[in-house]
PAMAR-709572 format. One record per residue (C-alpha): residue in one letter; x, y, z; residue number from 1. Coordinates in steps of 0.25 Angstrom, whole numbers, plus 5000, padded with zeros to 4 digits. Each point is the difference from the previous one (the first is absolute). Layout:
% residues N
 type   px   py   pz seq
    A    X    Y    Z NUM
...
//
This chain:
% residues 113
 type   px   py   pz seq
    X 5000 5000 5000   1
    X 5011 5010 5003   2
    X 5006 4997 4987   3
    X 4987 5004 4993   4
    X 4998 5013 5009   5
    X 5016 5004 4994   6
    X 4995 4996 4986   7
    X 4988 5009 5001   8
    X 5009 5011 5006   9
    X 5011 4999 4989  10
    X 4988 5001 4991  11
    X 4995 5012 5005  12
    X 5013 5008 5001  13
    X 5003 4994 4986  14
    X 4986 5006 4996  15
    X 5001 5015 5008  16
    X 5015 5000 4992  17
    X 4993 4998 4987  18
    X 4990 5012 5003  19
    X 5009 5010 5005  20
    X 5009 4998 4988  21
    X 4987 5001 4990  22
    X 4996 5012 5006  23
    X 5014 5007 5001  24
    X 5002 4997 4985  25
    X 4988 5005 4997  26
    X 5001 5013 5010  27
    X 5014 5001 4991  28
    X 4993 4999 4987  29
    X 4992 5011 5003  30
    X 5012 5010 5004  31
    X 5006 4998 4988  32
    X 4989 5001 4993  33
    X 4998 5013 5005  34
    X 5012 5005 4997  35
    X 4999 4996 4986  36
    X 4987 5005 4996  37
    X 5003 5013 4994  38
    X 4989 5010 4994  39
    X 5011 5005 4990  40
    X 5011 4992 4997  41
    X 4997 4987 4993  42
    X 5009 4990 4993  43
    X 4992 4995 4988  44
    X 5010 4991 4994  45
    X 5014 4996 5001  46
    X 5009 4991 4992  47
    X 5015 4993 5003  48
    X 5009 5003 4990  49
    X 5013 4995 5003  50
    X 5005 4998 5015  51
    X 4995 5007 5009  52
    X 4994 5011 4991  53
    X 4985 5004 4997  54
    X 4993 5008 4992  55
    X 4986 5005 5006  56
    X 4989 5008 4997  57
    X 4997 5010 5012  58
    X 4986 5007 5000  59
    X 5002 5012 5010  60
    X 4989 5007 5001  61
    X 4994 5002 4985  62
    X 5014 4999 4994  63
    X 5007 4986 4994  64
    X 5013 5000 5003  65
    X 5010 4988 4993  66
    X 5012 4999 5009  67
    X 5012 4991 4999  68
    X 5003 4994 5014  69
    X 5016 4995 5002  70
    X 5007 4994 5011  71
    X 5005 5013 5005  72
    X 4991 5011 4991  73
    X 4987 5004 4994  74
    X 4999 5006 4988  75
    X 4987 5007 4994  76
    X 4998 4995 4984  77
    X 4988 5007 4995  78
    X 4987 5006 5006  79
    X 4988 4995 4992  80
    X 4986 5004 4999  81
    X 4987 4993 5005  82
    X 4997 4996 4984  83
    X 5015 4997 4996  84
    X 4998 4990 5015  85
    X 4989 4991 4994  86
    X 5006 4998 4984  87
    X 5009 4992 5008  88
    X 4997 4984 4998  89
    X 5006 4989 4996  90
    X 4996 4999 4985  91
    X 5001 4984 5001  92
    X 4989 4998 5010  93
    X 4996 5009 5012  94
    X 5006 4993 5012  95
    X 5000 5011 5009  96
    X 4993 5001 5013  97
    X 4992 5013 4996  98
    X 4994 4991 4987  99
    X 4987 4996 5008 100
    X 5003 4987 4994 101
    X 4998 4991 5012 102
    X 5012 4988 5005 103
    X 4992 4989 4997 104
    X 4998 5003 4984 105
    X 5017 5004 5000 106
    X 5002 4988 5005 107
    X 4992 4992 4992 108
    X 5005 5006 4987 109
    X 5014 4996 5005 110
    X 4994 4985 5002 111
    X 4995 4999 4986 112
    X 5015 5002 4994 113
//
């Protein structure tokens, strides 16, 4: 009986552990989150082109900035406007995130090749 009452108690530790944990990732989540939701800066979308090196499009307020990110600097490329921002698409087939086009029907045109 005593070996069942430790069992139960190993159990319960082992389950308050699990709790705590849950709700301090999720407390941390939410920090972080906060941090990052910014009303005017906004990165759109970022590509790796070479090691360590990005190129992202940044919407600060109502401008679109295209920056080159490096190791050690940022360089701004060009500024483009709100209509030079949605000519952009991959000609071969849309397979951005802003295409509406939903995961399920991307990936069953990559199934059918």
């Amino acid at each position: 009986m005593e070996s069942f009452l430790q069992l139960i108690g190993v159990l319960l530790i082992f389950v308050f552990v699990l709790a705590i944990t849950y709700f301090t990732t999720r407390w941390m989540a939410g920090i972080q989150k906060g941090r990052t939701n910014n009303k005017n800066l906004k990165i759109l979308e970022s590509i790796g082109v070479g090691n360590g090196n990005l190129v992202s499009i940044i919407q600060a307020g109502d401008t679109y900035l295209v920056v080159a990110i490096g190791k050690d600097k940022v360089s701004l490329l060009t500024q483009l406007d709100e209509e030079q921002l949605k000519d952009i698409s991959f000609k071969g087939g849309n397979y951005s995130s802003g295409s509406g086009e939903s995961f399920q029907k991307i990936l069953a045109r990559f199934k059918d090749k």
